[in-house]
N, C-alpha and C positions, 0 to 999 in steps of 0.2 A: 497622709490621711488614713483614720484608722478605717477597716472594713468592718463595720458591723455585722456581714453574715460570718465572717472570721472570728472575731471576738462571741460570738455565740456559742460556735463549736465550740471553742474551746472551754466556756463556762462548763456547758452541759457533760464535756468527758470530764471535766475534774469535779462534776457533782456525783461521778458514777456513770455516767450514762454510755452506750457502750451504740459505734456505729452499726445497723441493721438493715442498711439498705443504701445504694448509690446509684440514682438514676443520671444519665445521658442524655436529654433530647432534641433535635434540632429539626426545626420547622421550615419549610422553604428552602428548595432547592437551587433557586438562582442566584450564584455566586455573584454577577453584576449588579448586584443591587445590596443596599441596606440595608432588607428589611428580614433577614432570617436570624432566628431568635434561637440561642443553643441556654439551654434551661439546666439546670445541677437541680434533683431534688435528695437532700439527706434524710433521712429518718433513723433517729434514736431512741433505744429503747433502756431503760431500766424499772426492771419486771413487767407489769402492764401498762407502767406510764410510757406511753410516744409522744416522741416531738418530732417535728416536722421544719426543715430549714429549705427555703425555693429560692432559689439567684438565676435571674435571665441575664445572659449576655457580661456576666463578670467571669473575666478572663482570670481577676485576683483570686478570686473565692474557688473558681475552677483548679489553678494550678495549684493551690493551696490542698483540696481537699484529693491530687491528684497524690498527694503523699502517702496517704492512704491508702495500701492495695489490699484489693480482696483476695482476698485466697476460699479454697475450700476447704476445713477438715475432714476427717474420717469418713463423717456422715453425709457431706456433698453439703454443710451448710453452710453460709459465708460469714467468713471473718474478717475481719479491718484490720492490718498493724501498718502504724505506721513508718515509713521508712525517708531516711537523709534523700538521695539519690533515687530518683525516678527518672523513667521514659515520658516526657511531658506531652499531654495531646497538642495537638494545632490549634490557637487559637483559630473562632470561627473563620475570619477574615485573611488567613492564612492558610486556610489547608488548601494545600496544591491541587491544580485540576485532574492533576493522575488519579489520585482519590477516588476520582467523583465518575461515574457509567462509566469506566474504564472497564469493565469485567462484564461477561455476563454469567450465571449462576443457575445453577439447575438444583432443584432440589425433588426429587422424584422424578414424577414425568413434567413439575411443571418449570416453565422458564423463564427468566427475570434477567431482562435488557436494560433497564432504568430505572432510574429512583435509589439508586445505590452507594452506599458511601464506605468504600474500603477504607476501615481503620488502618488494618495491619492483619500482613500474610507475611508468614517469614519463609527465608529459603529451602528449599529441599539441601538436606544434611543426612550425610549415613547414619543409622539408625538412630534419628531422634525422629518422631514425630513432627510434622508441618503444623501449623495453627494458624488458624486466619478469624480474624472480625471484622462485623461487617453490620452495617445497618438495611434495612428494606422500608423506605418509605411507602407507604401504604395510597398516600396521593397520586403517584405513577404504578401502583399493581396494585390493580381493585382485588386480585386474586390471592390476596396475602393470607386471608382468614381460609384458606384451603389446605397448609403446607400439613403436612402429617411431617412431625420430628424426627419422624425415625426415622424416613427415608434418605436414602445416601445423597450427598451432597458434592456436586463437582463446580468448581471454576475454571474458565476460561478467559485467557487476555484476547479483549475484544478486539487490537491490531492483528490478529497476528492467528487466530482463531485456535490458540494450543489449550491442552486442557493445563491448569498449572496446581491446581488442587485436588486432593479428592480425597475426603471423609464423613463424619458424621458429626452431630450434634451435640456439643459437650452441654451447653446449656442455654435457652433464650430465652430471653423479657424483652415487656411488651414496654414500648414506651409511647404512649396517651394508644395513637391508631399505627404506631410502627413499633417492628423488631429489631432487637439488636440479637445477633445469634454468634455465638463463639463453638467454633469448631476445631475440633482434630482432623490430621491427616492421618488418620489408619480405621482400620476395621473395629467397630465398637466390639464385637463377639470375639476376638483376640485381645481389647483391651477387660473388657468387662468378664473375660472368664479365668477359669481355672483348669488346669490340668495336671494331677496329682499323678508323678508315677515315681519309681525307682529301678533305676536298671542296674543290674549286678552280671557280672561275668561277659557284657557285652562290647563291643568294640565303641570309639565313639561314632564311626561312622553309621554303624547302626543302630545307635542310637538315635543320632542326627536323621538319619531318614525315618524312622518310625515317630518323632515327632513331628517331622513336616507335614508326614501324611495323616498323621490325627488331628491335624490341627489344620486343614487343607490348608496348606500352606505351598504354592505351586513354586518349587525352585529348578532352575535349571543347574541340575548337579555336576557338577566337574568328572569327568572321565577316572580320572584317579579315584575319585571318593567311590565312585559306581561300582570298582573295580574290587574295593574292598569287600564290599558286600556279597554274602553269600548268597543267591539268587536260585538255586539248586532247591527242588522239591523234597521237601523233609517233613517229619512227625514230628507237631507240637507237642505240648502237654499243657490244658487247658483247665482251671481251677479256678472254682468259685465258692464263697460262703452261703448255706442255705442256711435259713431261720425258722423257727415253729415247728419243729421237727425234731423226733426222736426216732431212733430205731436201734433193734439188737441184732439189726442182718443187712446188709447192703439191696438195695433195689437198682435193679438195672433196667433199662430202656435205652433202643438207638446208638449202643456203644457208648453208652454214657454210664456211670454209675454213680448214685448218693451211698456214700461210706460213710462208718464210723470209727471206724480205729484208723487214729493219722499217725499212721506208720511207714509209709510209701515214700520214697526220695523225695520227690516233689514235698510233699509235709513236713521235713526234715530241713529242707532250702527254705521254705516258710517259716518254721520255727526258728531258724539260725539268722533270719533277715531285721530290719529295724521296723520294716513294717509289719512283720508278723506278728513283734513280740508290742510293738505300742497300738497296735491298733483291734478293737476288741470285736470288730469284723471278724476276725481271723484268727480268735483264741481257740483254745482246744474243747469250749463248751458247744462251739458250734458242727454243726457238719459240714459237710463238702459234696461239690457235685464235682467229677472230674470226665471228660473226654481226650480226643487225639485227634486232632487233626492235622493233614495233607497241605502244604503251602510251602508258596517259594520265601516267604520273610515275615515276621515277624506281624505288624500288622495286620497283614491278609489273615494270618491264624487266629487272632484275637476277635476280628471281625467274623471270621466264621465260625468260630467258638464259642462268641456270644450269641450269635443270633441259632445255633443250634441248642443251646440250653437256656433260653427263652424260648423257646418253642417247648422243653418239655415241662418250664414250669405253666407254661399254659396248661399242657395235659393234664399237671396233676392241679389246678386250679379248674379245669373239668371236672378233675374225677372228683374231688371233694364237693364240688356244689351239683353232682348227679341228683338228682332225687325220682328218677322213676322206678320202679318193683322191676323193672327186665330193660335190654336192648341186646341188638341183634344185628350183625353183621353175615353171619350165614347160620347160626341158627339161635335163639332166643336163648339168653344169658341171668336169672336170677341177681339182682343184683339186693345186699345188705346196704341198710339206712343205719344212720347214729345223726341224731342231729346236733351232738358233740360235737363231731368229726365236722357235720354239714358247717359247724360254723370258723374251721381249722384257716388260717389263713399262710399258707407256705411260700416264702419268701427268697429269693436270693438280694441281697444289697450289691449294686452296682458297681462291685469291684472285683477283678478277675488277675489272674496269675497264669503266664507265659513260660514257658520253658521249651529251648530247640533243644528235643531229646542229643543230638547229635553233639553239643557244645557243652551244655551245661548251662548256656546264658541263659537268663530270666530276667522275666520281670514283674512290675503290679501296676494294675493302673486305675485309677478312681474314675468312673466312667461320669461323673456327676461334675457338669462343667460349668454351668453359670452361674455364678456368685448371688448368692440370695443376700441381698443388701439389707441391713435394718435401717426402717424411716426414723430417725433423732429428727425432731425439729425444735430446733434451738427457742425460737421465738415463733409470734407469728401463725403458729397451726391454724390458726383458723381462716386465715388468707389462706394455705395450702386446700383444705379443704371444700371452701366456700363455691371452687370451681368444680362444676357440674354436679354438687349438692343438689340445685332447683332442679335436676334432672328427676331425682331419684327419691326423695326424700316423702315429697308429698304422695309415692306410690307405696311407699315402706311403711307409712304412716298408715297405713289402712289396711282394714280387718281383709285376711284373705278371702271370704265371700263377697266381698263389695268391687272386689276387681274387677272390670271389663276382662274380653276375652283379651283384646288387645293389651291391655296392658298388664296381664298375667304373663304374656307369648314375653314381654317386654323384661319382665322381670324374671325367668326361665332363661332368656337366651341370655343377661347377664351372667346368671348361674353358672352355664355352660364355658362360658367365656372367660371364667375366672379359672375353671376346671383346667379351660386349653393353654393359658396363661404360664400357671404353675406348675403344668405338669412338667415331671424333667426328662421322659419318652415322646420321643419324636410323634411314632404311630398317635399314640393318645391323644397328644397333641392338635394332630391330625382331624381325629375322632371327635372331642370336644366341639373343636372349631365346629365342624359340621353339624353336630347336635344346634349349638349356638344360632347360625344362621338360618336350621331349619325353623328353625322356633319364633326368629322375627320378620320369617317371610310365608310363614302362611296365615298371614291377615292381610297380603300384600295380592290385589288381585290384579292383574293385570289389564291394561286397558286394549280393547282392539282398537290399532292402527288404519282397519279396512273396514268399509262401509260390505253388508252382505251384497251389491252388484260386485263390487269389485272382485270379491272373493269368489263368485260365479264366474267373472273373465276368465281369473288364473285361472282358473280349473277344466275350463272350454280351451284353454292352451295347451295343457297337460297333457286334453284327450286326444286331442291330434299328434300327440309324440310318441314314438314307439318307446314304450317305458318296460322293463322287466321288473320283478315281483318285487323284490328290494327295494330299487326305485319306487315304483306306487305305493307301496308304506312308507317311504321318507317322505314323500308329498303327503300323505294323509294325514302324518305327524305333526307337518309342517301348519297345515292346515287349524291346528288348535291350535296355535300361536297369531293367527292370523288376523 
């Protein structure tokens, strides 16, 4: 007998039309009965025309379009090819009861005993990555619409209470009122970043350890390898490219100095390197800052190397945006304005240059680690975006005087939030955020929890305690939250 929802697909790819979506769904949990309904919806696309194919409970049309695998390319979009040889899902009436609440699932702080349907976990393997799928009916966790994606994700085999998973969110869709979520087992900031270095003249041992620790990577190190390692307090040589800058004398601060004739060993190991001569960070139009530091290994030096010459491009991003006539530390200082100058912006880019005066090893490292991905979307954009548009849109839409205060603070702490998002410095990061939350919580006033008798109790208890000075300001504190 032919299947009609078969005989459709297959019209529609040989008119062009190219698969763009493959939904899962299954209704009702209880396996004893007949009446759960597992739903295939297809959607095809060629250009803006869609079609739409829905089959409940066909097992043919199911294994049929299970030929099908999605993959993702480049851009995370999904692709169809189809393939001979597949892992065939269970029909409904067949999927074994191990499947089914065998696990239970943590996804942040929250936690999911029921309503569960293990696709497939595969086993722990030397360095490959774990993978697990999984559905969350939303009928047995009213608390599904609270998961934040990001949060790490652990399984546990419910006989047995072991944890047998633990990673993150590769991707999920909703299916009608449930999710289906396909995960990794590893750290998404180890999968999703980058870390650019090159080590020259170094051992690999030292190598090996200066990446784990960049990468907090906690290994327990074999004695041998430990061994190898020089551990012994020495002088760095610590190098970085400055930008927007010119000079015909070197300026020094802190044991530090910005140069300009690269003529120094260190500039000579950079010029003869592959990253000195392709990357244009590091060509001869630019300057240098260079210090020395004290450390037992490599790492540690670049850690404190950086974070002292960050410190003085702060200084001199003071001193160019100074603009008072004087200041004074012990006694009043005359100071010249350029608003030239005032609008100078001096820069180091994020990548720094190693060397154990004692050896000769060196190295370079790009401090800039998280992949800035581009959004390609294939098809579709407007489903992408559609989600939490009604957020924002009818606020954007409107002339900046006509905003509420509230939803000025609303569209501010966006602002901010996008600032803490993209930035690629931790601190900043930091900084934004804060900005951010300041902005959507002071229209937030809080409510008092205590009637004013009550708050006269506390307070007639207080006085009968022998309190010091400290203490009575923490109760008075306390008191405006009350």
């Amino acid at each position: 007998m032919v299947n009609e929802n078969i005989e459709i697909l297959k019209k529609l790819i040989s008119e062009g039309y190219q698969i763009a979506s493959k939904e899962i769904g299954m209704v009702n949990l209880d396996k004893s009965t007949s009446e759960a309904v597992l739903t295939v919806t297809i959607k095809l696309a060629k250009g803006n025309d869609v079609k739409e194919i829905i089959s409940k409970n066909d097992s043919e049309f199911l294994g049929f379009t299970e030929h099908f695998i999605k993959k993702r390319d480049q851009f995370d979009n999904y692709v169809f090819e189809y393939a001979e040889s597949v892992n065939k899902t269970h029909p409904i009436d067949e999927i074994p009861k191990t499947m089914i609440d065998q696990h239970i699932i943590e996804i942040g702080s929250r936690k999911f005993e029921q309503g569960i349907w293990m696709r497939y976990i595969s086993p722990p393997q030397p360095n490959i990555p774990q993978v697990a799928e999984f559905f969350l009916f939303e009928e047995k966790n009213p608390n599904l619409k609270n998961i934040d994606f990001k949060d790490w994700v652990k399984i546990y085999d419910k006989s047995t209470g072991k944890a047998i998973f633990g990673g993150f969110v590769r991707d999920a869709e909703p299916h009608n009122n449930d999710l289906f979520f396909h995960c990794i087992g590893s750290d998404k900031y180890i999968q999703y970043s980058k870390v650019t270095f090159q080590f020259l003249n170094m051992s690999a041992s030292e190598s090996l350890y200066f990446t784990s620790k960049l990468i907090e990577l906690h290994t327990n190190y074999d004695e041998a390898i430990l061994k190898k390692i020089n551990f012994n307090k020495r002088k760095f040589s610590i190098v970085m490219p400055v930008m927007n800058i010119v000079l015909q004398e070197d300026v020094k601060i802190a044991d530090a100095v910005i140069y300009h004739e690269l003529n120094s060993p260190d500039d000579n190991f950079i010029r003869k390197s592959s990253t000195g001569r392709n990357d244009s960070d590091w060509n001869g139009n630019n300057l240098r800052i260079k210090t020395e530091i004290e450390a037992t290994d490599y790492h540690t030096a670049v850690k404190k190397g950086y974070q002292k010459i960050s410190r003085i491009m702060d200084w001199l991003s003071f001193r160019s945006d100074f603009s008072f006539t004087s200041y004074g530390i012990k006694q009043s200082t005359k100071v010249p304005f350029s608003v030239y100058r005032h609008f100078s912006r001096i820069k180091v880019p994020p990548k720094i240059y190693c060397r154990d005066t004692t050896s000769n090893g060196h190295l370079f490292l790009d401090l800039r680690s998280i992949v800035e991905n581009l959004l390609v979307l294939d098809r579709f954009a407007g489903d992408y975006f559609k989600h939490t548009k009604d957020m924002f849109e009818y606020l954007i839409s409107k002339e900046p005087e006509s905003l509420s205060k509230e939803e000025s603070s609303l569209l501010e702490s966006c602002h901010w939030l996008r600032l803490s998002l993209f930035s690629s410095d931790k601190t900043e990061r930091l900084i934004f955020l804060s900005a951010s939350l300041e902005f959507v919580m002071t229209e937030i006033i809080p409510t008092k929890i205590f009637t004013p008798e009550k708050i006269d109790e506390i307070n007639n208890i207080f006085k009968n305690i022998d309190l010091d000075e400290k203490q009575k300001a923490l109760i008075k504190l306390l008191n405006t939250f009350f």
